[in-house]
C-alpha positions in Angstrom: -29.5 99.6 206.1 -28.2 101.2 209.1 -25.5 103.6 209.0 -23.2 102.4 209.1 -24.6 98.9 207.9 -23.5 95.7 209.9 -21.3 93.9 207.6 -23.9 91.0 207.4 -26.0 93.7 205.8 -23.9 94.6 203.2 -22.9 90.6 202.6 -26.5 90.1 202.4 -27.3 93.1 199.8 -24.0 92.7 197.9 -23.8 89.4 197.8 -26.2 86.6 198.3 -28.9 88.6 197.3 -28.0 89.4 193.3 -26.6 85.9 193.1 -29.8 84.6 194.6 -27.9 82.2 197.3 -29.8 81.2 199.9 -28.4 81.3 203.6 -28.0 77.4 203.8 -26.2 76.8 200.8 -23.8 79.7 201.5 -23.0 78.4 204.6 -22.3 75.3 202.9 -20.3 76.7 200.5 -17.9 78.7 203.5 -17.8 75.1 205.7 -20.2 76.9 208.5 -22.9 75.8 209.9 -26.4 78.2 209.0 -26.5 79.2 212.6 -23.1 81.0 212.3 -24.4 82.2 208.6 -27.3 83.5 209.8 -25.7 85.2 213.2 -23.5 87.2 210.9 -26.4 88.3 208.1 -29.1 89.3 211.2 -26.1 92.1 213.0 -25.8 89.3 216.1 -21.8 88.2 215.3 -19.0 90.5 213.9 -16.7 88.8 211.0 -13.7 87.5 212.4 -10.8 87.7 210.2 -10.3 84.0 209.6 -14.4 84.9 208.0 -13.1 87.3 206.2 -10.8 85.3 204.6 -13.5 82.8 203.6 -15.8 85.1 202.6 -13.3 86.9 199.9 -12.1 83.6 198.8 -16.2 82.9 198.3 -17.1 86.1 196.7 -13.8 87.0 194.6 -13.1 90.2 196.7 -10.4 91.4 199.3 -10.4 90.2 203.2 -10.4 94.2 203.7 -13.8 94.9 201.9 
């Protein structure tokens, strides 16, 4: 990881990783397409807020983290 680690890093590691979720059907999951997915997890697009959202609701976590 970098340091600090892109937050597509850290979604990555944290969370698709251990839960052994592949890129496509995570992207699936949030209503995005795998482009946008993938973007996010390879440090090329920030996390809006409106991702945030979706990814806390996903994941069980706060927008914040």
């Amino acid at each position: 990881m970098h340091n600090p680690p892109h937050p597509g890093e850290v979604l990555k590691d944290l969370c698709l990783d251990p839960l052994g979720v592949s890129v496509t059907r995570a992207a699936k999951a949030l209503g995005i397409s795998r482009k946008t997915l993938s973007a996010i997890i390879n440090g090329r697009a920030g996390i809006s807020p409106e991702m945030a959202v979706r990814l806390s609701l996903a994941f069980g976590t706060s927008a914040e983290s």
